[in-house]
C-alpha positions as CSV (number, residue, x, y, z in Angstrom):
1,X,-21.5,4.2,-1.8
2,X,-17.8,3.4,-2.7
3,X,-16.6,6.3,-0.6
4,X,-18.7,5.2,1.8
5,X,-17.1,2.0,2.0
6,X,-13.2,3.4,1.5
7,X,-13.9,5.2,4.4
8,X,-15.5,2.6,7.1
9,X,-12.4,0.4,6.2
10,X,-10.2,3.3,6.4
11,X,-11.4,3.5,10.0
12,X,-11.5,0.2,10.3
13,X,-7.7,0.3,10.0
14,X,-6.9,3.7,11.7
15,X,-8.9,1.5,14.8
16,X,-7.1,-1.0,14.2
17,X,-3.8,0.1,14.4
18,X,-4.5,1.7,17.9
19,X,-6.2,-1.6,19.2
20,X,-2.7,-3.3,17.5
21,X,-0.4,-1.1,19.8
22,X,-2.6,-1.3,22.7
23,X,-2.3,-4.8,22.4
24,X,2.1,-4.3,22.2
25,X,1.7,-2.8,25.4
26,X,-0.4,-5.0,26.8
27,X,-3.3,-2.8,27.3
28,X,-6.7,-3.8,26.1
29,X,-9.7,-1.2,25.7
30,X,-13.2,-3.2,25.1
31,X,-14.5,-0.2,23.7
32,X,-12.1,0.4,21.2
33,X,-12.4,-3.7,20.4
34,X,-15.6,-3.1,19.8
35,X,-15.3,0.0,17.8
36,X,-12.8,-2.0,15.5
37,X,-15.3,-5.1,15.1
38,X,-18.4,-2.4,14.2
39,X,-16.1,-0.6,11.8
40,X,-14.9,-3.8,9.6
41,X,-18.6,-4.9,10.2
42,X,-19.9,-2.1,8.2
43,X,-17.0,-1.9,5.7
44,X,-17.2,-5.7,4.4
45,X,-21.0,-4.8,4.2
46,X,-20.8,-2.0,2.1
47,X,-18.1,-4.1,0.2
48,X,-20.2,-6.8,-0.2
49,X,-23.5,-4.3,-1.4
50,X,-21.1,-2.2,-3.7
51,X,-20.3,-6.1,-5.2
52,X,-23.8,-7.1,-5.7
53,X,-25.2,-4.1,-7.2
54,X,-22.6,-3.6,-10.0
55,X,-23.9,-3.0,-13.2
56,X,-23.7,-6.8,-14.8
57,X,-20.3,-7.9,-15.9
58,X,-18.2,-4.8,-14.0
59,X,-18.1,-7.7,-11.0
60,X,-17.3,-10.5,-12.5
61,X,-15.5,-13.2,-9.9
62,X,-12.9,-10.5,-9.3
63,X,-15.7,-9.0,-7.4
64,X,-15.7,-12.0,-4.6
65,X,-12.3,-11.2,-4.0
66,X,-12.2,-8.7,-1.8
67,X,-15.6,-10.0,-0.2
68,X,-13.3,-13.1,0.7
69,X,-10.6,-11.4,2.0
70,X,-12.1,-8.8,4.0
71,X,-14.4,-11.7,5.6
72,X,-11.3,-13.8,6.3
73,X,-9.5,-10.8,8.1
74,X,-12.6,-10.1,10.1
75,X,-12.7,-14.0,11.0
76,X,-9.1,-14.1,11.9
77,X,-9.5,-11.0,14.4
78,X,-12.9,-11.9,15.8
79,X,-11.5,-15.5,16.7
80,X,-7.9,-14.7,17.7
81,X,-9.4,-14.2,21.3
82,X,-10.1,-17.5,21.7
83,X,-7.2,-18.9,20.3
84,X,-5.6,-16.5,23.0
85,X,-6.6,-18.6,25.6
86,X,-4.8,-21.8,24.1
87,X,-1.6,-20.0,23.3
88,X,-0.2,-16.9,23.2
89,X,1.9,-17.2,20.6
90,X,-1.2,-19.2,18.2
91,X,-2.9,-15.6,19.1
92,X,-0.5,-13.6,17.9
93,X,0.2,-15.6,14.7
94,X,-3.6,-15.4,13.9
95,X,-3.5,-11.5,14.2
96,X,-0.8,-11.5,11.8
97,X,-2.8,-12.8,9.5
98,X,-6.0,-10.7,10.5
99,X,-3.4,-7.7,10.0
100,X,-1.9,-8.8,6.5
101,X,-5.4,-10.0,5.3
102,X,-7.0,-7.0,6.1
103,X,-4.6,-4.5,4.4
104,X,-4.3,-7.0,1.0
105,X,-8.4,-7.3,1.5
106,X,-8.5,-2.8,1.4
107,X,-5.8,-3.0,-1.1
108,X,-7.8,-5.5,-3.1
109,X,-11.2,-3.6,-2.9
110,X,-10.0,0.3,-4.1
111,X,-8.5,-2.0,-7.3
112,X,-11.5,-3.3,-7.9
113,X,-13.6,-0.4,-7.6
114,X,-11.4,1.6,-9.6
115,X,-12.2,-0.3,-12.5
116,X,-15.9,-0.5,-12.2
């Protein structure tokens, strides 16, 4: 199930980064949005299952870390719409942090399951 998971957050970010340069020039495809949400949906799942069926003691609290992350990342990019209708600039300060929470949360998770 971890490769599983590696690889719905490895699309996750492969989407992501072609919603991200859409969204430089301006261009937005719903689809593609969507794809992105579905994508990180699944992946913090299968984090989250991979996390709660560790054999006892592998997860530890280190375990919730990349369950936190990756749920905060998802939060930041399902919520930067609305922020977008406030303020631009709010918007795009939010999906900086959806961006740099999502790597940290992928970079997080392969640590983690490397040493269970």
């Amino acid at each position: 199930m971890a490769m599983l998971a590696i690889a719905a957050l490895v699309a996750t970010i492969a989407l992501g980064i072609v919603v991200g340069l859409l969204y430089l020039q301006r261009a937005r495809k719903k689809r593609l949005v969507t794809a992105h949400l579905v994508a990180a949906l699944a992946g913090t799942a299968l984090v989250l299952a991979l996390v709660v069926t560790a054999p006892a003691g592998a997860a530890g609290l280190s375990g919730a870390w990349p369950i936190g992350i990756l749920l905060l990342a998802t939060a930041g990019g399902y919520f930067a719409k609305t922020v977008a209708r406030r303020t631009r600039k709010g918007a795009e300060l939010m999906l900086f942090g959806h961006v740099a929470l999502g790597l940290a949360g992928f970079l997080v998770f392969l640590s983690w399951v490397r040493n269970i």
